[in-house]
N, C-alpha and C positions, 0 to 999 in steps of 0.2 A: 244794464243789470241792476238789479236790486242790491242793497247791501246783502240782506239775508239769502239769497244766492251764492253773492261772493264769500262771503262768513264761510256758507256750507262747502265752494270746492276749495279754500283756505285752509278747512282743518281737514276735506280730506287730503290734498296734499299732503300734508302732514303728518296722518297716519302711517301715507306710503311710505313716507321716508322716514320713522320709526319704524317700522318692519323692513327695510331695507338696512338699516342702521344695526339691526340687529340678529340678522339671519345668520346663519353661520358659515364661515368658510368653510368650503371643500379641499379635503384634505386628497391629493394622489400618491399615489407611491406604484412607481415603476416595477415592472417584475426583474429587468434587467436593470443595469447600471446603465448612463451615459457610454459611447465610446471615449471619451475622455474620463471619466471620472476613476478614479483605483481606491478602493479600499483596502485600508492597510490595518492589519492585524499581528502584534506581537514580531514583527520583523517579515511577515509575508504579505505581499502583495496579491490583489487578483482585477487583474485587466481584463477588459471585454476587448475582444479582438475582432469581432463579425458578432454578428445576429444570434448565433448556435454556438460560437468558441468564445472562450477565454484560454487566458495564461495564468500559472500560479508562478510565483517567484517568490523567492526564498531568501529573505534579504539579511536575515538571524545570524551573526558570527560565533552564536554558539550552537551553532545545528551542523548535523555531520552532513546536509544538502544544503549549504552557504554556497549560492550561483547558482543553483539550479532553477528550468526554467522548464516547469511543466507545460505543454500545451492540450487541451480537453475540448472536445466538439461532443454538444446534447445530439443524443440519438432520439429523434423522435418517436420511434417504433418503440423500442425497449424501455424511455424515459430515466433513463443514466446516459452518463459521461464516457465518454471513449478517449482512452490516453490515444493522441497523435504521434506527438514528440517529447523528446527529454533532451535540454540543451544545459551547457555546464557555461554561463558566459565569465566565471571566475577564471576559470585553466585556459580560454581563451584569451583575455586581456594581461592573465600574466603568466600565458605560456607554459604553462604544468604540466 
């Protein structure tokens, strides 16, 4: 090969990798949470517990629902939450 060949796939290399260099990351953002993950808000928690349920918890010692333990399944049909359950896990570990 010629130099002025090589010169030319030199700088276009080059360019690839200035536009590579400067493309932008893609940003995602989940609609749900991880099953791991809990965000936590002012003393309330909310877990993903399945695909369509979470639990709310209520972690605030200044809330008159301190232990309580919402659970909520998305109704697909309607596009709200359906209460499940209501668990107090306070009165249970100290027997109230």
């Amino acid at each position: 090969m010629s130099d002025k060949t090589s010169k030319n796939i030199m700088i276009g290399i080059l360019v690839c990798l200035v536009i590579i260099a400067l493309k932008p990351t893609p940003s995602f953002q989940s609609e749900f949470p991880s099953s791991l993950e809990v965000s936590d808000y002012r003393g309330e928690a909310v877990v993903q517990l399945a695909e369509n349920r979470i639990a709310i918890v209520d972690n605030n010692t200044n809330s008159g629902m301190h232990g309580e333990v919402l659970v909520l399944e998305f109704d697909e049909t309607s596009k709200s939450f359906k209460m499940l359950g209501r668990y107090n896990y306070i009165s249970e570990l100290f027997n109230e």
